[in-house]
PDB file as gemmi writes it, atoms N, CA and C in Angstrom:
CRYST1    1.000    1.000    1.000  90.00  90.00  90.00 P 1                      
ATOM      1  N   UNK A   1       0.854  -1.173   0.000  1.00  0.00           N  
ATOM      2  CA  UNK A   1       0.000   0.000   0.000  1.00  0.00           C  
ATOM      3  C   UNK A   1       0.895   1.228   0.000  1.00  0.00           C  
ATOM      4  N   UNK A   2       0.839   2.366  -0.827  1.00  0.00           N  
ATOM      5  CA  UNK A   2       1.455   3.368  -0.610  1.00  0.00           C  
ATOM      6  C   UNK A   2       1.419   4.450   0.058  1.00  0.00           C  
ATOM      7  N   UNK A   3       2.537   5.183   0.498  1.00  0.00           N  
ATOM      8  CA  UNK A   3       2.055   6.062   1.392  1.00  0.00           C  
ATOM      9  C   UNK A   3       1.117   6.924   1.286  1.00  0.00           C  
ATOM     10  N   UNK A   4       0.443   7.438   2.239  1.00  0.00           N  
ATOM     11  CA  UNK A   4      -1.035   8.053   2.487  1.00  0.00           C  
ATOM     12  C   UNK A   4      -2.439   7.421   2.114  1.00  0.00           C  
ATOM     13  N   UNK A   5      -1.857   6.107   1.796  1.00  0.00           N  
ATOM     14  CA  UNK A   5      -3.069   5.187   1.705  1.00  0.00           C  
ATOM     15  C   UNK A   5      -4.131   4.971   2.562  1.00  0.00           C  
ATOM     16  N   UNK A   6      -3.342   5.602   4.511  1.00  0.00           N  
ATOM     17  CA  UNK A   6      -4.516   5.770   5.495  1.00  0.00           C  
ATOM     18  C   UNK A   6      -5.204   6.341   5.003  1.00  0.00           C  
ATOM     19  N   UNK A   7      -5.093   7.932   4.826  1.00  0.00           N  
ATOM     20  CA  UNK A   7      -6.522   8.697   4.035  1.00  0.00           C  
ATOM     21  C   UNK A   7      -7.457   7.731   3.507  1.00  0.00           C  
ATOM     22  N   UNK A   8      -6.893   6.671   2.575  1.00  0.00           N  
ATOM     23  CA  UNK A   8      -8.287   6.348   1.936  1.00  0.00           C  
ATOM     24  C   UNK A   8      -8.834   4.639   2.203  1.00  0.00           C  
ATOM     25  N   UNK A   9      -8.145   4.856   3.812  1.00  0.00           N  
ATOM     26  CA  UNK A   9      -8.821   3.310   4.976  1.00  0.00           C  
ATOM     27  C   UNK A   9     -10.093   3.987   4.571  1.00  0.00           C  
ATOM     28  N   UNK A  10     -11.221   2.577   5.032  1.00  0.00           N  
ATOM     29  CA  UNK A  10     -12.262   2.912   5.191  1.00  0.00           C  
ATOM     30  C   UNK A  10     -13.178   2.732   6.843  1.00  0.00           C  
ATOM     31  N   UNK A  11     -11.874   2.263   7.188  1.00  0.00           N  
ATOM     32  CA  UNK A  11     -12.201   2.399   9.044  1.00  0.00           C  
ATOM     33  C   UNK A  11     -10.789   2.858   9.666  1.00  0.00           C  
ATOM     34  N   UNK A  12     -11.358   3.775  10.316  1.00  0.00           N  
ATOM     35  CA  UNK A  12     -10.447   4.710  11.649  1.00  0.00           C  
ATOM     36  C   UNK A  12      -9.905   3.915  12.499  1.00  0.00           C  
ATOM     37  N   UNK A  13      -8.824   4.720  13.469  1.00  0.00           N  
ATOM     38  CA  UNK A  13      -8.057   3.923  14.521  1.00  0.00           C  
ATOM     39  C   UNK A  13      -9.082   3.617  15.436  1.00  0.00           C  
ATOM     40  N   UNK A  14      -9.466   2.474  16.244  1.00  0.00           N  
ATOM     41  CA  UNK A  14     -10.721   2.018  16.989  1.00  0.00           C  
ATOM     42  C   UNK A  14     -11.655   2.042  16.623  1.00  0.00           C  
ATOM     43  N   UNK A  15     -12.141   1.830  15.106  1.00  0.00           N  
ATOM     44  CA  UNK A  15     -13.533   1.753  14.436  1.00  0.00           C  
ATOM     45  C   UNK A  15     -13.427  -0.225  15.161  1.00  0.00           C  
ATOM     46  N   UNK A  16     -14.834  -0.391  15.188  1.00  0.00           N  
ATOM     47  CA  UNK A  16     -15.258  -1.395  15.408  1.00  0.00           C  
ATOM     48  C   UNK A  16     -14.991  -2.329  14.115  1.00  0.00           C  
ATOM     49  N   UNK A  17     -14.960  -3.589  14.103  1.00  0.00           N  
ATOM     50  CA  UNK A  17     -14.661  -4.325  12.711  1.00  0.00           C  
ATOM     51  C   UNK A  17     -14.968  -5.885  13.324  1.00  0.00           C  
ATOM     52  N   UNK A  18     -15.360  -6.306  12.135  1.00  0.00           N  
ATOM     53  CA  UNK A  18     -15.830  -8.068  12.375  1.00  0.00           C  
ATOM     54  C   UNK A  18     -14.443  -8.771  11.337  1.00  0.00           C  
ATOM     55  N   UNK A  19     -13.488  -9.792  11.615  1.00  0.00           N  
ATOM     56  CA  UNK A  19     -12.659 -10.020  10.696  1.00  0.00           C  
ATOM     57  C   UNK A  19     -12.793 -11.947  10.612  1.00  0.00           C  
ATOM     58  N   UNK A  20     -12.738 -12.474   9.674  1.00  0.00           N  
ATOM     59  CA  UNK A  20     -12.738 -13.386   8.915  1.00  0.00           C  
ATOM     60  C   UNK A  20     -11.719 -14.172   9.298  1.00  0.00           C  
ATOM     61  N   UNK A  21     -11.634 -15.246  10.825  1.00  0.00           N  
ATOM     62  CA  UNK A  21     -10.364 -15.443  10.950  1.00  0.00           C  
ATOM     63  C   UNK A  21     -11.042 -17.250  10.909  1.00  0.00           C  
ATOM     64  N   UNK A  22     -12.017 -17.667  10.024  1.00  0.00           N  
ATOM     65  CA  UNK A  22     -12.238 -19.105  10.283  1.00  0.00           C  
ATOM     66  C   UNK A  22     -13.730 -18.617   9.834  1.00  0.00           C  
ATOM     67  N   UNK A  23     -13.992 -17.811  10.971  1.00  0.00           N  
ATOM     68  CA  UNK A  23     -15.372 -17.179  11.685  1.00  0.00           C  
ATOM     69  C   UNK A  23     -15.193 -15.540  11.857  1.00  0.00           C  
ATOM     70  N   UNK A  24     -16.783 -15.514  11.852  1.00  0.00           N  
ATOM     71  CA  UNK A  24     -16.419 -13.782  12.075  1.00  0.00           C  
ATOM     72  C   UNK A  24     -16.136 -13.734  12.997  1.00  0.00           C  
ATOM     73  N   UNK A  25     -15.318 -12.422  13.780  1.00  0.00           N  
ATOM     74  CA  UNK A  25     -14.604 -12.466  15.104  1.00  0.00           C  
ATOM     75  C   UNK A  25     -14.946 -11.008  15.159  1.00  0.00           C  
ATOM     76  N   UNK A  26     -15.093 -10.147  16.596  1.00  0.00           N  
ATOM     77  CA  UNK A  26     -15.295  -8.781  16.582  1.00  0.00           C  
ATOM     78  C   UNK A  26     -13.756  -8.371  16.725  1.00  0.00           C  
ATOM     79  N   UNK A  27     -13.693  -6.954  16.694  1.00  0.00           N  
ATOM     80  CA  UNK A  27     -12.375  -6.000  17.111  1.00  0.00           C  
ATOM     81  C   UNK A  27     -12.516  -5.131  16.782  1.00  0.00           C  
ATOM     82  N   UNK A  28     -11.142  -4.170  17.110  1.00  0.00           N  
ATOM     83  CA  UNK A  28     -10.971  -2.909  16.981  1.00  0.00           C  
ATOM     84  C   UNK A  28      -9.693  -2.615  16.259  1.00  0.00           C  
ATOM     85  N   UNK A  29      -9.724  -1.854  15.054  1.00  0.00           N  
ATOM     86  CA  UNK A  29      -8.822  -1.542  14.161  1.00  0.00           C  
ATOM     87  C   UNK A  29      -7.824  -1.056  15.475  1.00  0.00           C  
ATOM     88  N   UNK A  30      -6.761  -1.005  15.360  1.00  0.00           N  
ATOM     89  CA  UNK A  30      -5.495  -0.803  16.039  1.00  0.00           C  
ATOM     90  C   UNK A  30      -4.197  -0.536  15.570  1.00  0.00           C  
ATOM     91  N   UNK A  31      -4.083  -0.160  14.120  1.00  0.00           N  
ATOM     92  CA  UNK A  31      -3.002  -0.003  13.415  1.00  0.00           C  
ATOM     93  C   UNK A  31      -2.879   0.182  11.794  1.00  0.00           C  
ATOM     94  N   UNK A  32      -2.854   0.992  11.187  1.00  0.00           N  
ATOM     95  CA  UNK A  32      -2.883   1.317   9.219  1.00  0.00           C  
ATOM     96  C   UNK A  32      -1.278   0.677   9.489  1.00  0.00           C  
ATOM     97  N   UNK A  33      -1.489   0.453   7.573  1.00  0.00           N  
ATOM     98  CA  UNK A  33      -0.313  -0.005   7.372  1.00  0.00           C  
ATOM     99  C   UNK A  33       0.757  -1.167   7.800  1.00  0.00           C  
ATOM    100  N   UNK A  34       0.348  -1.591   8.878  1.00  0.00           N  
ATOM    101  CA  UNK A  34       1.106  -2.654   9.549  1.00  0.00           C  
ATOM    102  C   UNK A  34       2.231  -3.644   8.554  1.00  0.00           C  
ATOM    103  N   UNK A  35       3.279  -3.516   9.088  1.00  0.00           N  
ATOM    104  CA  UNK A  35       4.690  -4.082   8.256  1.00  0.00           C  
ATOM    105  C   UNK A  35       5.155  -5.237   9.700  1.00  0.00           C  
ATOM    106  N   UNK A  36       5.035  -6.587   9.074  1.00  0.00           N  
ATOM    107  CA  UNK A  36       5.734  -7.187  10.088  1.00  0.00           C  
ATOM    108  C   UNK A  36       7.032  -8.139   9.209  1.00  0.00           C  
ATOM    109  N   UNK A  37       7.995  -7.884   9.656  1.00  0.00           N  
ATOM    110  CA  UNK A  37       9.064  -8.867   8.719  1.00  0.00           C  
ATOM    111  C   UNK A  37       8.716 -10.476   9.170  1.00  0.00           C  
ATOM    112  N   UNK A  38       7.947 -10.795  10.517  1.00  0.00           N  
ATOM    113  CA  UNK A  38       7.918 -12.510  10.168  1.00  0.00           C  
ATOM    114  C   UNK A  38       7.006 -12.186   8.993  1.00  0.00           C  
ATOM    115  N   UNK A  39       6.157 -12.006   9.142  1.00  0.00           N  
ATOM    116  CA  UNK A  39       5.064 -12.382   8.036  1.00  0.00           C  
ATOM    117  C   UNK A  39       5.812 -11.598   6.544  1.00  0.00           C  
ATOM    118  N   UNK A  40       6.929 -11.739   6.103  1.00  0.00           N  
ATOM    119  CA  UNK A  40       7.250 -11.859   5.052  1.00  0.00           C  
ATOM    120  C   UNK A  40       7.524 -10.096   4.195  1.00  0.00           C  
ATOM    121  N   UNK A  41       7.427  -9.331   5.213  1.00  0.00           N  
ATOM    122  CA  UNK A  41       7.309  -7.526   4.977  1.00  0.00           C  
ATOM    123  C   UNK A  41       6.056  -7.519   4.136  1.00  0.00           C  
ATOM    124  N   UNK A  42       5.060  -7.992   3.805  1.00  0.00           N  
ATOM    125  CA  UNK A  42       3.816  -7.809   3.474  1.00  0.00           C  
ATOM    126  C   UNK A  42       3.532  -6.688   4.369  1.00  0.00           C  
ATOM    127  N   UNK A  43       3.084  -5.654   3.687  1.00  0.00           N  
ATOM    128  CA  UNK A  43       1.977  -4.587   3.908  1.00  0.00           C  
ATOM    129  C   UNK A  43       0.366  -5.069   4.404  1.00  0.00           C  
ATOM    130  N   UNK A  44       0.450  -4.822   5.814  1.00  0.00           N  
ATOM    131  CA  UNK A  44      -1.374  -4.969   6.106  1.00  0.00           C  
ATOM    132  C   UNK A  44      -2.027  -3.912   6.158  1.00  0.00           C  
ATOM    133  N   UNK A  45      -3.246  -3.289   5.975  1.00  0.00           N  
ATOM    134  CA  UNK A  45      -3.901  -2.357   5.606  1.00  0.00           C  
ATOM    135  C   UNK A  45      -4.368  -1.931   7.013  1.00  0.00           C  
ATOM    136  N   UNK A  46      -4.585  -3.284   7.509  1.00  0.00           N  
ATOM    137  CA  UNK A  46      -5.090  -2.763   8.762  1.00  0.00           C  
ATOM    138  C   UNK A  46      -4.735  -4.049   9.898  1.00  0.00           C  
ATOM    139  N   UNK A  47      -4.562  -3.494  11.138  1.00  0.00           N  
ATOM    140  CA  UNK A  47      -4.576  -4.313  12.414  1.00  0.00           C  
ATOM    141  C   UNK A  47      -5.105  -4.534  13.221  1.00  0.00           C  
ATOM    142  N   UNK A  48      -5.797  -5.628  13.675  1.00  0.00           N  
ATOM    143  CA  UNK A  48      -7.053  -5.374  14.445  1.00  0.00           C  
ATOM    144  C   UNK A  48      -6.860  -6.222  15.796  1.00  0.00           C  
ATOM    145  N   UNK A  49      -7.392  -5.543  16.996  1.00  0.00           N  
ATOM    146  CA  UNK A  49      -7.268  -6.472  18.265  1.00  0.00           C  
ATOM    147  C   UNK A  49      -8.992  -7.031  18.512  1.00  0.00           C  
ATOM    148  N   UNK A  50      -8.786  -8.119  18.392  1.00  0.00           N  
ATOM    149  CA  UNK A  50     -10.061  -9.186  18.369  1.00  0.00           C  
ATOM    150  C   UNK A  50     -10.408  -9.017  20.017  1.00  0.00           C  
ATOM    151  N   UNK A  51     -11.568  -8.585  19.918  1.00  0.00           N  
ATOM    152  CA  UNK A  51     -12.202  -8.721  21.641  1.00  0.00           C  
ATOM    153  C   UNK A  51     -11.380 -10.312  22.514  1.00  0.00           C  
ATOM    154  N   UNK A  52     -11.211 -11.000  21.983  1.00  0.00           N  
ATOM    155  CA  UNK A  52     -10.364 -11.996  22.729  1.00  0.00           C  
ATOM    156  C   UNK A  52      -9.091 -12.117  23.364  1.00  0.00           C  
ATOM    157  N   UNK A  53      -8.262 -10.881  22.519  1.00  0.00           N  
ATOM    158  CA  UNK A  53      -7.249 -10.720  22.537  1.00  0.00           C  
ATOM    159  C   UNK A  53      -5.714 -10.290  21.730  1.00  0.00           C  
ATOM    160  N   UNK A  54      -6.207 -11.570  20.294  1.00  0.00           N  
ATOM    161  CA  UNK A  54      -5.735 -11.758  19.826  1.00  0.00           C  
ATOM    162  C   UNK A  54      -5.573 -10.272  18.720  1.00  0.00           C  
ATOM    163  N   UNK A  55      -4.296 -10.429  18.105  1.00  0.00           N  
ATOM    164  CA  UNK A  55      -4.106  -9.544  17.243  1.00  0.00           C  
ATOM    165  C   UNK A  55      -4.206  -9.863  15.794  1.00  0.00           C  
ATOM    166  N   UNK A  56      -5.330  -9.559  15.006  1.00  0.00           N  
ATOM    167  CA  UNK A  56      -4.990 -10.046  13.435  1.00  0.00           C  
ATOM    168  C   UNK A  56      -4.509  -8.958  12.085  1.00  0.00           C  
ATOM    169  N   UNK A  57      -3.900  -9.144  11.456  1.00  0.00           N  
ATOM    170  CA  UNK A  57      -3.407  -8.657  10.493  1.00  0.00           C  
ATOM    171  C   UNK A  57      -4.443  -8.673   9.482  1.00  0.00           C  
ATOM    172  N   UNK A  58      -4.915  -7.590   8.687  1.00  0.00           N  
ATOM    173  CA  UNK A  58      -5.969  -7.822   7.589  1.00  0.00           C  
ATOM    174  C   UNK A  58      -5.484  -7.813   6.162  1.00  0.00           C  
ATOM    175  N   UNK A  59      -5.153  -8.801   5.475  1.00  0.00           N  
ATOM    176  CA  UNK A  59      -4.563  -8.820   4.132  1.00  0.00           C  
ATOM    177  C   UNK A  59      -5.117  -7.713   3.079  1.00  0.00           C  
ATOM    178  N   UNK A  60      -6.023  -7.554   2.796  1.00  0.00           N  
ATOM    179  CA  UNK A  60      -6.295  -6.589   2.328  1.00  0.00           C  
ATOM    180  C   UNK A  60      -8.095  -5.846   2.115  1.00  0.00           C  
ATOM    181  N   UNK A  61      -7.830  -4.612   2.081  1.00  0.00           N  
ATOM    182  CA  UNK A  61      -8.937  -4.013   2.351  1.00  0.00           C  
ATOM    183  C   UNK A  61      -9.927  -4.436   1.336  1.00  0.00           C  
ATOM    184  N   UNK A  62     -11.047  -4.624   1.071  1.00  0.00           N  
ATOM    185  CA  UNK A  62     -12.088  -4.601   0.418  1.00  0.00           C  
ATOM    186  C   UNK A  62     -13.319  -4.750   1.195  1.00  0.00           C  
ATOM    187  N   UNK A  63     -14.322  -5.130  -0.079  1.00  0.00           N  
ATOM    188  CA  UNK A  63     -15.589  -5.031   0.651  1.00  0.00           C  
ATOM    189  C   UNK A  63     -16.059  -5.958   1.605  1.00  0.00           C  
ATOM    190  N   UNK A  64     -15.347  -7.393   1.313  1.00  0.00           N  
ATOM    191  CA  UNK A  64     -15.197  -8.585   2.318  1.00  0.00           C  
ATOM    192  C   UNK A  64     -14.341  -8.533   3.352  1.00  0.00           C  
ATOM    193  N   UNK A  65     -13.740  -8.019   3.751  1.00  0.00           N  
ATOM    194  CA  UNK A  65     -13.242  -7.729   4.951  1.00  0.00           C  
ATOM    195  C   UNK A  65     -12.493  -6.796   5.086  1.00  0.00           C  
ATOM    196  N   UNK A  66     -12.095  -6.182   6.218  1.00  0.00           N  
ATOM    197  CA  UNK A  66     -12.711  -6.488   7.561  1.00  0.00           C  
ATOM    198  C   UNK A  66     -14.265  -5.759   6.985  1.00  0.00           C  
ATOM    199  N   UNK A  67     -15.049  -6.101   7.738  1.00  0.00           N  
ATOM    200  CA  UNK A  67     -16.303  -5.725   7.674  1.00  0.00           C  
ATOM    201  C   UNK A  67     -16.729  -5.069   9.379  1.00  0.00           C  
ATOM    202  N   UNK A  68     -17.770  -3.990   8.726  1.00  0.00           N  
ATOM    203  CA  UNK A  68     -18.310  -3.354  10.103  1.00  0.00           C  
ATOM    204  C   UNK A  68     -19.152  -3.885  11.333  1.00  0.00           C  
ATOM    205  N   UNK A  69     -18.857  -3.548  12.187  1.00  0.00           N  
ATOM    206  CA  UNK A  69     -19.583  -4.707  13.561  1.00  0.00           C  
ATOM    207  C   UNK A  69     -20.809  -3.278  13.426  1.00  0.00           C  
ATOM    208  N   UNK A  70     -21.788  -4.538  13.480  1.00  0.00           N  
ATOM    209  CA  UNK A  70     -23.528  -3.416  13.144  1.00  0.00           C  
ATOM    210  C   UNK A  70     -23.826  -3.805  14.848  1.00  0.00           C  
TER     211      UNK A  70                                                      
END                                                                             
């Protein structure tokens, strides 16, 4: 993703989000852009902390995920 690509996230830092990890899972966006070298320096669009705990990485933005918690 290139830079200033936040501008055109379509969820904010702590927007609510449902993410696709098996199952839908709730969370809270927690990070644009996310660069992790294990996972290969892939660019994540977004980072999300799952009400459980867990932290997921969102491969990429579209209309299928992450999706909005209604």
């Amino acid at each position: 993703m290139a830079v200033g690509a936040v501008a055109a996230a379509r969820f904010g830092l702590e927007a609510r989000v449902a993410c696709n990890c098996g199952t839908w899972e709730p969370g809270a966006v927690v990070g644009h852009d996310y660069t992790d070298e294990r996972l290969d320096g892939q660019v994540y669009p977004y980072q999300v902390r799952l009400d459980d705990g867990r932290l997921f990485c969102v491969p990429a933005d579209d209309v299928r995920a992450p999706a909005p918690c209604l």
